[in-house]
CHARMM-style PDB file with segment names, atoms N, HN, CA, C and O in Angstrom:
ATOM      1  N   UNK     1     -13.203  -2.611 -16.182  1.00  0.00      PROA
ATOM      2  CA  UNK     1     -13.795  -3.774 -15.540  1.00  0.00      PROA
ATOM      3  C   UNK     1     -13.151  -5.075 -16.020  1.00  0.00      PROA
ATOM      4  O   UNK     1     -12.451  -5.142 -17.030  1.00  0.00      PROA
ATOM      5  N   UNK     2     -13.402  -5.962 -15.325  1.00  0.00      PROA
ATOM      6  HN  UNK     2     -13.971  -5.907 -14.504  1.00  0.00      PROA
ATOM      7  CA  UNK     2     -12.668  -7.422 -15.470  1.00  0.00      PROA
ATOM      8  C   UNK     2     -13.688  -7.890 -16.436  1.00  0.00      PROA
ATOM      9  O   UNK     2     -14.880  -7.761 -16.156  1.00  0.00      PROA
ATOM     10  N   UNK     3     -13.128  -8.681 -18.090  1.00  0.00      PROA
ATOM     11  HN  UNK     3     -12.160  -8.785 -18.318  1.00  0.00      PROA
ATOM     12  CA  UNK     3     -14.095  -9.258 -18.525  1.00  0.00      PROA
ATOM     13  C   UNK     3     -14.931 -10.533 -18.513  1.00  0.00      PROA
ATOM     14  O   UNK     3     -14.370 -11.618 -18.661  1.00  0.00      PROA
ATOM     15  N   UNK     4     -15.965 -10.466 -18.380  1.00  0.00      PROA
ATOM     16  HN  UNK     4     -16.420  -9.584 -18.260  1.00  0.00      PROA
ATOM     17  CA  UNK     4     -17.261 -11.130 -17.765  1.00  0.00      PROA
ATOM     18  C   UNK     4     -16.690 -12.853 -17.920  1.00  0.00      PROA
ATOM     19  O   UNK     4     -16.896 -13.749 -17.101  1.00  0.00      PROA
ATOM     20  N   UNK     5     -15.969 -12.951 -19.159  1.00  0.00      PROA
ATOM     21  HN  UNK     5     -15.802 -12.223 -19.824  1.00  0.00      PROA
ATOM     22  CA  UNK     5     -16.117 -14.598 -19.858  1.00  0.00      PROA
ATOM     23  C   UNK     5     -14.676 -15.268 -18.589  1.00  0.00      PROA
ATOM     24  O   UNK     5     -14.422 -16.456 -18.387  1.00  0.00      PROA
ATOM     25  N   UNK     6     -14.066 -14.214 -18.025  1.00  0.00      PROA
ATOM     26  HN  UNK     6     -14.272 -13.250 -18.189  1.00  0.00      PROA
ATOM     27  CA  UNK     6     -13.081 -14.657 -17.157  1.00  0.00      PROA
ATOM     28  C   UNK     6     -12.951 -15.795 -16.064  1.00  0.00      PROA
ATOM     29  O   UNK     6     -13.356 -15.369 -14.983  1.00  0.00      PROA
ATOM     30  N   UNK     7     -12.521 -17.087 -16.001  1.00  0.00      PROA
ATOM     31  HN  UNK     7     -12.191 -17.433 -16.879  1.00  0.00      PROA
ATOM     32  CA  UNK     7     -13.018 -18.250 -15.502  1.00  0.00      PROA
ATOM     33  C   UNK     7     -11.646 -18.152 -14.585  1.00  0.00      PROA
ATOM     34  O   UNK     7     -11.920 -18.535 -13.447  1.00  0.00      PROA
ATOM     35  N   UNK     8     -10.040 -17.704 -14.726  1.00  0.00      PROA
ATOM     36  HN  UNK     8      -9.818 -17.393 -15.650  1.00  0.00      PROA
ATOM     37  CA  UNK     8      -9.073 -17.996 -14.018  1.00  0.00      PROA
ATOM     38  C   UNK     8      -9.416 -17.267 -12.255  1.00  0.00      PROA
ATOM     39  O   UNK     8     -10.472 -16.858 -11.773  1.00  0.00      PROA
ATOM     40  N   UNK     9      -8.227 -17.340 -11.750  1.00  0.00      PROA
ATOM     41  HN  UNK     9      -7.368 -17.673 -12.141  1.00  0.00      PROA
ATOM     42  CA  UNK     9      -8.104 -16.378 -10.368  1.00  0.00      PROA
ATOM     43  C   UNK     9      -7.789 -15.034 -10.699  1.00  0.00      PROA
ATOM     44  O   UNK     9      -6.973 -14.805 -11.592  1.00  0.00      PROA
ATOM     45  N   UNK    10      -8.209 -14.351 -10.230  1.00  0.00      PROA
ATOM     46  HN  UNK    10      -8.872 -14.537  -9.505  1.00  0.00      PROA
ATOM     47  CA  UNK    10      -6.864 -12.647  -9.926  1.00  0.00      PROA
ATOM     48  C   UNK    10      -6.328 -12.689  -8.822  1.00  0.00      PROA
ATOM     49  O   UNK    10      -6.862 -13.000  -7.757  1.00  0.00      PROA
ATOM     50  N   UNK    11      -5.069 -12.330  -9.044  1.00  0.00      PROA
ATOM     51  HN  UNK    11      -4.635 -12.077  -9.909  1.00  0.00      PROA
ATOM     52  CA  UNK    11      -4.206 -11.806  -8.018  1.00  0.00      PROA
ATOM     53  C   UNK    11      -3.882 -10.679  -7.736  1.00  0.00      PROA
ATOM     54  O   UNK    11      -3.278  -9.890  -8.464  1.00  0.00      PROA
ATOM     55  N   UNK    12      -4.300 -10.491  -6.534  1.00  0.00      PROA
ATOM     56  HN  UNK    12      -4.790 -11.131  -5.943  1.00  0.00      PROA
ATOM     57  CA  UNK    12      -4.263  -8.799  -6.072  1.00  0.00      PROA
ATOM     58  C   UNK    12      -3.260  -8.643  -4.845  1.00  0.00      PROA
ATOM     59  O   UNK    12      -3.822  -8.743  -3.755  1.00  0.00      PROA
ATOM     60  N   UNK    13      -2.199  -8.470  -4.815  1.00  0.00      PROA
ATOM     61  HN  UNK    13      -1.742  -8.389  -5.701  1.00  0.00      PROA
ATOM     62  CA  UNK    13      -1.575  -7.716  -3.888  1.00  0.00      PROA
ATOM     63  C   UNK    13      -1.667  -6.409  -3.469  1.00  0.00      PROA
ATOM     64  O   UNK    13      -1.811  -5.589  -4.376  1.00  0.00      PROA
ATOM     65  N   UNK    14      -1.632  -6.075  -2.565  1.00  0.00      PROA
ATOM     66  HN  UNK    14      -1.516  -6.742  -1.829  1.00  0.00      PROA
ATOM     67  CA  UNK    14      -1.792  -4.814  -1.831  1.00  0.00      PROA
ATOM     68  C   UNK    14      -0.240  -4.692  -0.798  1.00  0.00      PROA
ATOM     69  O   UNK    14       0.302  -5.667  -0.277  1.00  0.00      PROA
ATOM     70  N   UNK    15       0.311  -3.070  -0.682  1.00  0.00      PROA
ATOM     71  HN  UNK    15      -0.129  -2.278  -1.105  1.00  0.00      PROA
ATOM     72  CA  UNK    15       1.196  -3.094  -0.229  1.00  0.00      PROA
ATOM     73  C   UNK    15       1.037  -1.577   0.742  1.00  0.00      PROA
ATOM     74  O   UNK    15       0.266  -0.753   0.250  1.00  0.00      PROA
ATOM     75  N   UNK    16       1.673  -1.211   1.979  1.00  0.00      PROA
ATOM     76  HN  UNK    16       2.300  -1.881   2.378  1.00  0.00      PROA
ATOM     77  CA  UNK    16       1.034  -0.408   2.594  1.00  0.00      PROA
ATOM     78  C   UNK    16       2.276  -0.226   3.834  1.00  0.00      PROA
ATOM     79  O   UNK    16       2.356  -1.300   4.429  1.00  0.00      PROA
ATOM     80  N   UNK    17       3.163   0.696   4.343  1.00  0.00      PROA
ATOM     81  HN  UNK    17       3.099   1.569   3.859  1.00  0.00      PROA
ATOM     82  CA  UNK    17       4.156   1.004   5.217  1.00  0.00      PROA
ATOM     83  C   UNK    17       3.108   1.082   6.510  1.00  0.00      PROA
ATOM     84  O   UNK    17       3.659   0.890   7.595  1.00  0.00      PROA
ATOM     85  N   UNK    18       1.631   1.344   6.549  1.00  0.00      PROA
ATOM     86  HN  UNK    18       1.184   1.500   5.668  1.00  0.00      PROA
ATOM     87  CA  UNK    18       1.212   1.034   8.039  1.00  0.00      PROA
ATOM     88  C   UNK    18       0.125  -0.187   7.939  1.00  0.00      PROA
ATOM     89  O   UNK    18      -0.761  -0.409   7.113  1.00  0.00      PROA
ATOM     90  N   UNK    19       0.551  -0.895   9.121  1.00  0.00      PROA
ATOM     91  HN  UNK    19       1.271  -0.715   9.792  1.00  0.00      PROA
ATOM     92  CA  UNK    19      -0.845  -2.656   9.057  1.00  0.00      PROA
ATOM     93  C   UNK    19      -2.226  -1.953   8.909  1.00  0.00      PROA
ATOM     94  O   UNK    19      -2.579  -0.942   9.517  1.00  0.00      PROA
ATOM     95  N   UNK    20      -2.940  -2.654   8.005  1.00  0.00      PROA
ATOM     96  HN  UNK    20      -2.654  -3.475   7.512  1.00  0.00      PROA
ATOM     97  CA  UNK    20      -3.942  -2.493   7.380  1.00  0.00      PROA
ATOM     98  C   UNK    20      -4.750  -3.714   8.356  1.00  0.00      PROA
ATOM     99  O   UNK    20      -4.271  -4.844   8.448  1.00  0.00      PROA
ATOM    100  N   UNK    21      -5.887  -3.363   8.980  1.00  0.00      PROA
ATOM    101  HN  UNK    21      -6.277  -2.445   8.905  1.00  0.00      PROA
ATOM    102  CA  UNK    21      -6.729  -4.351   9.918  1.00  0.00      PROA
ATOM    103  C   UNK    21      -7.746  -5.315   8.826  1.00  0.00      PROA
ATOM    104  O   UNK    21      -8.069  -5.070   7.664  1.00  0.00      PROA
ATOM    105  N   UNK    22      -8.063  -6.389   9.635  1.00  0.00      PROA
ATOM    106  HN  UNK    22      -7.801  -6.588  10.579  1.00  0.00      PROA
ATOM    107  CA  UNK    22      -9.394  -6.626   9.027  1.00  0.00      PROA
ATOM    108  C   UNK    22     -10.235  -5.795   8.173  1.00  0.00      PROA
ATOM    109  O   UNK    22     -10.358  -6.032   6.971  1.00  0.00      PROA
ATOM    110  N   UNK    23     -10.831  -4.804   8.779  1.00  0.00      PROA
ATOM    111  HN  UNK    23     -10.731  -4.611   9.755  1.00  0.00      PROA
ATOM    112  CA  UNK    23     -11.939  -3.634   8.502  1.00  0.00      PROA
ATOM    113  C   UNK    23     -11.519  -3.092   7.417  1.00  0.00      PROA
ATOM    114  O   UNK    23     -12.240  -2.670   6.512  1.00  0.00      PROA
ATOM    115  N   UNK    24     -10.090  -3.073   7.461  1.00  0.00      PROA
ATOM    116  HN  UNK    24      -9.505  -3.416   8.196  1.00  0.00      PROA
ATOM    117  CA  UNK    24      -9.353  -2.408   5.942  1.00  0.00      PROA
ATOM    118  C   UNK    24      -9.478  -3.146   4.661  1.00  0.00      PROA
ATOM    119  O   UNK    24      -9.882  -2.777   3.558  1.00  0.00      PROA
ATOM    120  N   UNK    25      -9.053  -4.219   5.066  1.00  0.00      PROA
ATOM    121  HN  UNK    25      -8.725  -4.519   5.962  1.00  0.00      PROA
ATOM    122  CA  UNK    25      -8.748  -5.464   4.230  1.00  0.00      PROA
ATOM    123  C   UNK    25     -10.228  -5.680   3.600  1.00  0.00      PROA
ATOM    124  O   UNK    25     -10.562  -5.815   2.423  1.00  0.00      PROA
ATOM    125  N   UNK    26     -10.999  -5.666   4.791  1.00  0.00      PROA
ATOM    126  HN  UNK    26     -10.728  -5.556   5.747  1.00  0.00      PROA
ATOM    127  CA  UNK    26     -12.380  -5.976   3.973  1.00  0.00      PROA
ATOM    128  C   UNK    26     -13.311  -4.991   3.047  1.00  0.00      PROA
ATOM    129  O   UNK    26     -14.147  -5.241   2.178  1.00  0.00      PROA
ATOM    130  N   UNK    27     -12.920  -4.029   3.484  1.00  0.00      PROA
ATOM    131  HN  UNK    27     -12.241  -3.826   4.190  1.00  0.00      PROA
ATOM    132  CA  UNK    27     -12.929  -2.300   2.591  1.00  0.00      PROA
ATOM    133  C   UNK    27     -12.992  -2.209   1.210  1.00  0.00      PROA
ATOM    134  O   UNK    27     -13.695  -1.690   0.343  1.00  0.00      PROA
ATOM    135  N   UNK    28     -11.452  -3.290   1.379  1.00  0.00      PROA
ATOM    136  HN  UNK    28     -10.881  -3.712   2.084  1.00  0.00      PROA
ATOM    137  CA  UNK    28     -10.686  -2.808   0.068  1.00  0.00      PROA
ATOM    138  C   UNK    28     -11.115  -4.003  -0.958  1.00  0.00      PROA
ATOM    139  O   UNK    28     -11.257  -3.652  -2.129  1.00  0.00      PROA
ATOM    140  N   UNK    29     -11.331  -5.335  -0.656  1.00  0.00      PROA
ATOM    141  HN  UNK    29     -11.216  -5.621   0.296  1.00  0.00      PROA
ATOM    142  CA  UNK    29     -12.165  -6.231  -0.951  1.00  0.00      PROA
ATOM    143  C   UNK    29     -13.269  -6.228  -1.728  1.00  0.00      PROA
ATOM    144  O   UNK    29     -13.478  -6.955  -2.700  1.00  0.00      PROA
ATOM    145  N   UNK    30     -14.081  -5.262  -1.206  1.00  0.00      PROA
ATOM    146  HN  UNK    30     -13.911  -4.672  -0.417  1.00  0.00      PROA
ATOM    147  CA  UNK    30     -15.737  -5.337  -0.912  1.00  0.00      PROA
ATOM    148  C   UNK    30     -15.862  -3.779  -2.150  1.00  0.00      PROA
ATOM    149  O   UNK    30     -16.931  -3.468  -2.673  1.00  0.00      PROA
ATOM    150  N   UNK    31     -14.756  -3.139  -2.353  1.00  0.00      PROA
ATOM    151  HN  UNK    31     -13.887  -3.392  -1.928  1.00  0.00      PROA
ATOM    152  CA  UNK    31     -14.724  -2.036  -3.133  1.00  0.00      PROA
ATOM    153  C   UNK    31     -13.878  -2.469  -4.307  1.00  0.00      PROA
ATOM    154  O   UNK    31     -14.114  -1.704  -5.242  1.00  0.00      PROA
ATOM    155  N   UNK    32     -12.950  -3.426  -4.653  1.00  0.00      PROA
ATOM    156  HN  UNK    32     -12.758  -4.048  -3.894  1.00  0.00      PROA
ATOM    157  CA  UNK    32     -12.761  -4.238  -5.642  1.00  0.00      PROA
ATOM    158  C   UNK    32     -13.342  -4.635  -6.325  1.00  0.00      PROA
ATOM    159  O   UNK    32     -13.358  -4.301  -7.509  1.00  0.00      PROA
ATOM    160  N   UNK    33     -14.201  -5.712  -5.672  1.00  0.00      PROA
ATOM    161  HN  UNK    33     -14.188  -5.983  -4.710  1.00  0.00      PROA
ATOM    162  CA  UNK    33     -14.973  -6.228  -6.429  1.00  0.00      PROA
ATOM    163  C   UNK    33     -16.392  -5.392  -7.052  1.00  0.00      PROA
ATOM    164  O   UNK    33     -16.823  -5.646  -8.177  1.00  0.00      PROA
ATOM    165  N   UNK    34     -17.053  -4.337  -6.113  1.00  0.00      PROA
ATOM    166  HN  UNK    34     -16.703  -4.130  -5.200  1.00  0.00      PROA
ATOM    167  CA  UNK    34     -17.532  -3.916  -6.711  1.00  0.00      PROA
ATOM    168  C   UNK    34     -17.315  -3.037  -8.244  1.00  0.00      PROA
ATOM    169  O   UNK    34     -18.099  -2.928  -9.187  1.00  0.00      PROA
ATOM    170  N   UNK    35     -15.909  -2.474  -8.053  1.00  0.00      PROA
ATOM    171  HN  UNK    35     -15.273  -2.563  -7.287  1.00  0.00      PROA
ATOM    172  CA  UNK    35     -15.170  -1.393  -9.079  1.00  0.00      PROA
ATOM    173  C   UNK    35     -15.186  -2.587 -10.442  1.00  0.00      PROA
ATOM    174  O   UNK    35     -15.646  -2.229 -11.527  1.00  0.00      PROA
ATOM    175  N   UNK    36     -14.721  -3.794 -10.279  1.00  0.00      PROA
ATOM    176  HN  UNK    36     -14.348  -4.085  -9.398  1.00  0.00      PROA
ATOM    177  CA  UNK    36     -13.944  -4.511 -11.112  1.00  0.00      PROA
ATOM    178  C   UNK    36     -15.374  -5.477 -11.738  1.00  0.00      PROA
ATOM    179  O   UNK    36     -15.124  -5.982 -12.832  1.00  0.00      PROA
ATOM    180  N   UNK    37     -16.592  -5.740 -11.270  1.00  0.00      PROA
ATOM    181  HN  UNK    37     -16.795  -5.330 -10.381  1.00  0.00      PROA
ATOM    182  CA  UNK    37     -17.639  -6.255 -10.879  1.00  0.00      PROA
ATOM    183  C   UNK    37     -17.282  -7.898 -11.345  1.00  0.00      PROA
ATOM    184  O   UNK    37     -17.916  -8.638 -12.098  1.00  0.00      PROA
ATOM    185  N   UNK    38     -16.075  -8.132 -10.621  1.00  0.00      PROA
ATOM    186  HN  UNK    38     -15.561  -7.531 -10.009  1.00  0.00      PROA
ATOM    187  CA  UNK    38     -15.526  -9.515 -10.727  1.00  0.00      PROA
ATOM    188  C   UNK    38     -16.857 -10.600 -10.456  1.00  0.00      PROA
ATOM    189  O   UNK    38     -18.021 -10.201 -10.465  1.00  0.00      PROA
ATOM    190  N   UNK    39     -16.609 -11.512 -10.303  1.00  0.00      PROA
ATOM    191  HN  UNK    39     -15.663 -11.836 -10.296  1.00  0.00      PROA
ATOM    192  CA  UNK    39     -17.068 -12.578  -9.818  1.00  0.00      PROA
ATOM    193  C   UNK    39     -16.362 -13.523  -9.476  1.00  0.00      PROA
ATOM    194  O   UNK    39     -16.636 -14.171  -8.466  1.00  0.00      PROA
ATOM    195  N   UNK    40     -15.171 -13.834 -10.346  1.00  0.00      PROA
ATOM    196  HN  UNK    40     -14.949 -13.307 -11.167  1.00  0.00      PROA
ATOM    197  CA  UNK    40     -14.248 -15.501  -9.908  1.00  0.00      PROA
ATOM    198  C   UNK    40     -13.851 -15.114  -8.633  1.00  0.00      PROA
ATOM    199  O   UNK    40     -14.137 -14.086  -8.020  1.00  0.00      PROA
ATOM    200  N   UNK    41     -12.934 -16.362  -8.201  1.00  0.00      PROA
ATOM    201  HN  UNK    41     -12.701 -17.197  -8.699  1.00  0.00      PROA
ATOM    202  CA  UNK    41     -12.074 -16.016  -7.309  1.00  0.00      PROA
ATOM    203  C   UNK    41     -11.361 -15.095  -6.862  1.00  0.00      PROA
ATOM    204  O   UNK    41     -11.956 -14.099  -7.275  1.00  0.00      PROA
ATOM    205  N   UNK    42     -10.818 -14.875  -6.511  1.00  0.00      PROA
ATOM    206  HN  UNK    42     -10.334 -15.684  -6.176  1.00  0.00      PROA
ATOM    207  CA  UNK    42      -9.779 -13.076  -5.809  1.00  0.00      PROA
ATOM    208  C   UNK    42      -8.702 -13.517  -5.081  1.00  0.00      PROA
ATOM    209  O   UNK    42      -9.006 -13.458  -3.890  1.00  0.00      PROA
ATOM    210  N   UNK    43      -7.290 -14.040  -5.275  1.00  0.00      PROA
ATOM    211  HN  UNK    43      -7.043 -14.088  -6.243  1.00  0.00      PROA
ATOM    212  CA  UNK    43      -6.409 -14.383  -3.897  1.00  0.00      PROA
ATOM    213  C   UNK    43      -5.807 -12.878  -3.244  1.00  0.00      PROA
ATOM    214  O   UNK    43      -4.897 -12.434  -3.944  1.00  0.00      PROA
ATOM    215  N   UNK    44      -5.942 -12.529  -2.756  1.00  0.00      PROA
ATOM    216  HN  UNK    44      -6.681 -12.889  -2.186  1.00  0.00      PROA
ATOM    217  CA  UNK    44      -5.653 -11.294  -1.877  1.00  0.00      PROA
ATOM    218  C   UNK    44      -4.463 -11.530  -1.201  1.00  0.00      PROA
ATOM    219  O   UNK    44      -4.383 -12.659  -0.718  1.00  0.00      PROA
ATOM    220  N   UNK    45      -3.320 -10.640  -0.992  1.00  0.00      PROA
ATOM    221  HN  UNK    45      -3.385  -9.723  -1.385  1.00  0.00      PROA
ATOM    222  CA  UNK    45      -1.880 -10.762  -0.652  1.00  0.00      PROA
ATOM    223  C   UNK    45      -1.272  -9.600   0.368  1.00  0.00      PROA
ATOM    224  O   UNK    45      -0.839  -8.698  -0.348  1.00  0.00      PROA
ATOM    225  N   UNK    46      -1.162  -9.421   1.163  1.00  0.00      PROA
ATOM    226  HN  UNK    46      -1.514 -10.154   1.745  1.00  0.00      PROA
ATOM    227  CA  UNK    46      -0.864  -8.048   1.910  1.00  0.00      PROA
ATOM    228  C   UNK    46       0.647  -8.172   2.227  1.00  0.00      PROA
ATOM    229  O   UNK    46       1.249  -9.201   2.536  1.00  0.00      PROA
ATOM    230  N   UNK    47       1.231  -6.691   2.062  1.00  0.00      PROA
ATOM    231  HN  UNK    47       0.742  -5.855   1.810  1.00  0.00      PROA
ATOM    232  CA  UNK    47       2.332  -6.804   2.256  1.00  0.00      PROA
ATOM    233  C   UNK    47       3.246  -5.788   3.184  1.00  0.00      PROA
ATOM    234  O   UNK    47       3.710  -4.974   2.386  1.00  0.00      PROA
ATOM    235  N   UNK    48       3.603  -5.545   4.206  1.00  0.00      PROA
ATOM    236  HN  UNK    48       3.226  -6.206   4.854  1.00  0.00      PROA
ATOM    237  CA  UNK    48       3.949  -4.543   4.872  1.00  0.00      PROA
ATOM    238  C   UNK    48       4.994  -3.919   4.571  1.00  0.00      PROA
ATOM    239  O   UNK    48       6.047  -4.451   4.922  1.00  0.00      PROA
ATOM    240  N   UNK    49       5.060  -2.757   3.921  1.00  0.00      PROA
ATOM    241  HN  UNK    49       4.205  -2.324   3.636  1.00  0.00      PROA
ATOM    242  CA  UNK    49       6.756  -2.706   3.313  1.00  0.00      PROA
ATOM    243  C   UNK    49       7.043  -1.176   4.167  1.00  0.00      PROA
ATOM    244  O   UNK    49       6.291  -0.241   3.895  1.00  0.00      PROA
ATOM    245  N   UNK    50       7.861  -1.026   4.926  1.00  0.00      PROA
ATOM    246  HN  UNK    50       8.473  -1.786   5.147  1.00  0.00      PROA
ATOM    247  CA  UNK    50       8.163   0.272   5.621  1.00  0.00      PROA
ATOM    248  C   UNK    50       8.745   1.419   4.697  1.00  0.00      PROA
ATOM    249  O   UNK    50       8.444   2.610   4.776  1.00  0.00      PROA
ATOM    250  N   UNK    51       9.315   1.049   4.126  1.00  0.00      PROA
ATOM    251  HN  UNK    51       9.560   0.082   4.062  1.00  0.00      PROA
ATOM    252  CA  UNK    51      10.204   1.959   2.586  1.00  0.00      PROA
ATOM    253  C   UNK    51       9.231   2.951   1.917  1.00  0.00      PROA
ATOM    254  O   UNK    51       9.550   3.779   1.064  1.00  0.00      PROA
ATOM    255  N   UNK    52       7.714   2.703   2.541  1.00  0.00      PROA
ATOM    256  HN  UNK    52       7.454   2.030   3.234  1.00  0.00      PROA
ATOM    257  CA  UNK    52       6.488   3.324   1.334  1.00  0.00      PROA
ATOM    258  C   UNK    52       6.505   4.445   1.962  1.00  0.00      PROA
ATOM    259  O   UNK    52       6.989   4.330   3.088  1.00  0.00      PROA
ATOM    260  N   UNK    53       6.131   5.610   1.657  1.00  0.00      PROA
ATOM    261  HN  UNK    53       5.738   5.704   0.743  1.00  0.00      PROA
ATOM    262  CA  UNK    53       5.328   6.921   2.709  1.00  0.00      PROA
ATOM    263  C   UNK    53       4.576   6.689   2.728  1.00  0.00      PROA
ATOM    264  O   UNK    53       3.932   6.148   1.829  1.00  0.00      PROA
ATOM    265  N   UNK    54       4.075   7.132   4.347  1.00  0.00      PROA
ATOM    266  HN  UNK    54       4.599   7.571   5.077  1.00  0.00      PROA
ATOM    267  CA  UNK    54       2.824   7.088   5.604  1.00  0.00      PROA
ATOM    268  C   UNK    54       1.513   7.569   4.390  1.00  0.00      PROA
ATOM    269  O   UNK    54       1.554   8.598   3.716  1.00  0.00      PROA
ATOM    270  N   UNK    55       0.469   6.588   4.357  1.00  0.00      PROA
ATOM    271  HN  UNK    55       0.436   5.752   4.905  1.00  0.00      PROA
ATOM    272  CA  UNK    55      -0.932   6.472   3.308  1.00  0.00      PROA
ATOM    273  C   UNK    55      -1.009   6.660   2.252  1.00  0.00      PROA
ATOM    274  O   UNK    55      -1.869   7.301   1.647  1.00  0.00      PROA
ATOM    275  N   UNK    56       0.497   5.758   1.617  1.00  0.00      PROA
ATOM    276  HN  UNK    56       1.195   5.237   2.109  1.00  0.00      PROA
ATOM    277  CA  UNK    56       0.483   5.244   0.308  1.00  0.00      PROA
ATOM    278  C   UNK    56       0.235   4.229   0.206  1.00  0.00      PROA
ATOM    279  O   UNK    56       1.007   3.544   0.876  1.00  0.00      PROA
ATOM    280  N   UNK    57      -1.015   3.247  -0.685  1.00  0.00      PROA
ATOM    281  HN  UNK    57      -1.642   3.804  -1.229  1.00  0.00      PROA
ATOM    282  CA  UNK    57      -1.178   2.325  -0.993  1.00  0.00      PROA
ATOM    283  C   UNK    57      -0.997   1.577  -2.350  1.00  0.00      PROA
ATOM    284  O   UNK    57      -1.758   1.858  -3.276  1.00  0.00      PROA
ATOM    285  N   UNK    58      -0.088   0.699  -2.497  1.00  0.00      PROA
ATOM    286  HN  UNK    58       0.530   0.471  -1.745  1.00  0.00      PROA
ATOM    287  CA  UNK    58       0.183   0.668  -4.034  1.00  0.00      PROA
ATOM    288  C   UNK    58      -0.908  -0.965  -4.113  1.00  0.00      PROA
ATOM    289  O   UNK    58      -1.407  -1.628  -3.203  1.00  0.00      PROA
ATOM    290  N   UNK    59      -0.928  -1.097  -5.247  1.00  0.00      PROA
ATOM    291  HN  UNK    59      -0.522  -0.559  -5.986  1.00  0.00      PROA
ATOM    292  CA  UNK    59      -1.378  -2.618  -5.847  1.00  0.00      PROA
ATOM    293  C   UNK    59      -1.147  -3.315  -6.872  1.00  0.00      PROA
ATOM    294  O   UNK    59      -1.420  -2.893  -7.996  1.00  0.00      PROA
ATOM    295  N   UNK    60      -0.667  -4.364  -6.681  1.00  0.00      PROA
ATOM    296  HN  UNK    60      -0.445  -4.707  -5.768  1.00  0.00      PROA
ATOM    297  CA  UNK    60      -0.564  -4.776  -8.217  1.00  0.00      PROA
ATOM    298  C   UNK    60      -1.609  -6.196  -7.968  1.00  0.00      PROA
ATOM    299  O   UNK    60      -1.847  -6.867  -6.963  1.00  0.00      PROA
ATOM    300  N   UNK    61      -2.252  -6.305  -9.903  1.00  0.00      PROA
ATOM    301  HN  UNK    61      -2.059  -5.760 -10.719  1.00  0.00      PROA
ATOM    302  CA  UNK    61      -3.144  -6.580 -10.211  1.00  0.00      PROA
ATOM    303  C   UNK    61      -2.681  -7.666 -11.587  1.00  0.00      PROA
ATOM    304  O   UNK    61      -2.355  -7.225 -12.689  1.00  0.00      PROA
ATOM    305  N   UNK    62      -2.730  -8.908 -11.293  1.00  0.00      PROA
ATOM    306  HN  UNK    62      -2.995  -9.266 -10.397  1.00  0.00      PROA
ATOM    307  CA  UNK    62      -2.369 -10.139 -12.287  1.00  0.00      PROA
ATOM    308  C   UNK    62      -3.676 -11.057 -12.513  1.00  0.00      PROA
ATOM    309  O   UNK    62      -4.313 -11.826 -11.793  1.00  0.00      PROA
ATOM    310  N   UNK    63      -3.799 -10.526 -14.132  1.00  0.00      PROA
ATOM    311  HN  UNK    63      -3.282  -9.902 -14.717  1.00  0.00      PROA
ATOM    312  CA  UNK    63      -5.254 -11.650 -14.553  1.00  0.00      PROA
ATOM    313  C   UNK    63      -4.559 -12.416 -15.380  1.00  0.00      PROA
ATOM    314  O   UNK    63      -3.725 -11.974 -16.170  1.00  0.00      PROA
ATOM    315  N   UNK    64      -4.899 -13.757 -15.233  1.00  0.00      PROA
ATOM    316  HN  UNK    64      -5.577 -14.116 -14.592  1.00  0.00      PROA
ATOM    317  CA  UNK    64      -4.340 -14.539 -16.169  1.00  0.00      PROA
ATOM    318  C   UNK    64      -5.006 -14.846 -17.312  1.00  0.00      PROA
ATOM    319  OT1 UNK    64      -4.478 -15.566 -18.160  1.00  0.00      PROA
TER     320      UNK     64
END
């Protein structure tokens, strides 16, 4: 879990070879924050990279 005293942003990129919709985006969001039981801010980053295999989702995750 993210620790509680944490006042900066996280940066979460997400990367994915097929477009990820709204419904996805908000999925993955809404299951973040619960997993991580963040509270600050969240900048969220999507990235379409074709190079990945078909329903691989990678992420990278920067707390400052």
């Amino acid at each position: 879990p993210v620790p509680q005293e944490l006042d900066g942003i996280i940066i979460c990129t997400i990367a994915s070879a097929a477009h990820l919709g709204k419904n996805d985006m908000h999925a993955f969001m809404k299951i973040f924050r619960q997993t991580s039981r963040c509270s600050t801010e969240i900048l969220f980053s999507y990235i379409l990279e074709s190079n990945l295999d078909p329903g691989l989702l990678l992420t990278t995750i920067i707390i400052p």
